[in-house]
N, C-alpha and C positions, 0 to 999 in steps of 0.2 A: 571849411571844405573837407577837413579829413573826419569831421560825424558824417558829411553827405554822403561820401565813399562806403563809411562803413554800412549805413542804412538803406543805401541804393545795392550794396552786394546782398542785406540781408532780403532786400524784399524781391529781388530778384532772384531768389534764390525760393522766397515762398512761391513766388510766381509758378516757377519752372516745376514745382514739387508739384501744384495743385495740377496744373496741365498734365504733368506725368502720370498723376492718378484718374483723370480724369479720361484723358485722347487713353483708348486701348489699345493703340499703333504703335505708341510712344513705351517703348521697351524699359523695364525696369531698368535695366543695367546702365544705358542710356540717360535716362534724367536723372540719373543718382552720378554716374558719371560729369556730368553737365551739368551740377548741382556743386559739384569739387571744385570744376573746373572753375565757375563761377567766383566760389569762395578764393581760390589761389588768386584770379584777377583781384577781386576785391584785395587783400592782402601783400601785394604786393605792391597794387598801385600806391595803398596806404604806405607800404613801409617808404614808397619812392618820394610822397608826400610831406613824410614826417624825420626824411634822413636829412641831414646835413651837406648834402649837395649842392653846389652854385643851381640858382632859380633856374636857369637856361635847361642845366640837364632833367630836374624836377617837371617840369614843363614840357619838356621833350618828350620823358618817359614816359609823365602821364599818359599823354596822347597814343604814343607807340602801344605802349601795354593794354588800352582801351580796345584799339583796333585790332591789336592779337586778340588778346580778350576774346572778341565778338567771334574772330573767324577760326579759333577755337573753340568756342561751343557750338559753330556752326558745321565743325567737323564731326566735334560729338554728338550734334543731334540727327546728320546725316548719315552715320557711320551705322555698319550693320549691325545684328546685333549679339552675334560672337565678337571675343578678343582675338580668338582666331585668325590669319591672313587681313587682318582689318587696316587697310591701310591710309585711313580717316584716322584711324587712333595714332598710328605711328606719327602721321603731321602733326596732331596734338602735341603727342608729347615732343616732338623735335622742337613746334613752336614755343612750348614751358621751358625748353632748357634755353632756347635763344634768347628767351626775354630775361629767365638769369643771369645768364654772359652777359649780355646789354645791360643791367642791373648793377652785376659786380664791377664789370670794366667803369661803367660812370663813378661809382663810388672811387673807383683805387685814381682814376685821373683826378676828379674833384679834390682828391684829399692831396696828390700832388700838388696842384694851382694855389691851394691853400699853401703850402710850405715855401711855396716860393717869395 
């Protein structure tokens, strides 16, 4: 499962490039944006994958972080196409740091459950 993650972030990620050069709507900053974005889901879901965490929270996050994920790039592909007043971007990034907290808290409880 954790090669399908990595190879599903990468091709999705060609995906998104070829579209952005392709669609002339599609704002450079934008699918290069949505390209990162892309790569961080990949990347975390993997680290959620491949951490030491009880299966439940592994499982849990997947799914969470997938769904962020999506409506995540769906901010940045909606989003204008200044950083400026962009408040598409600002959900982004609030949604990146929730799925860390979410992330880090699973790990520090998991590693509790274990000591017990």
């Amino acid at each position: 499962m954790k090669n399908i993650i990595l190879i599903s972030g990468t091709l999705l990620i060609a995906l998104n490039t070829i579209i952005g050069l392709i669609v002339t709507d599609y704002s450079t900053l934008n699918f290069l944006l949505a390209d990162l974005s892309i790569a961080l889901s990949a990347g975390i879901i993997y680290f959620a994958a491949c951490s030491k965490m009880a299966d439940g929270f592994k499982i849990g996050l997947t799914v969470l972080f997938f769904f962020t994920g999506i409506i995540r790039v769906l901010c940045i592909v909606l989003a204008s196409k200044t950083l400026e007043n962009n408040v598409l971007f600002v959900v982004a990034i609030a949604i990146l740091f929730l799925e860390i907290i979410c992330l880090a808290a699973s790990m520090i409880i998991s590693k509790k459950n274990h000591l017990q």
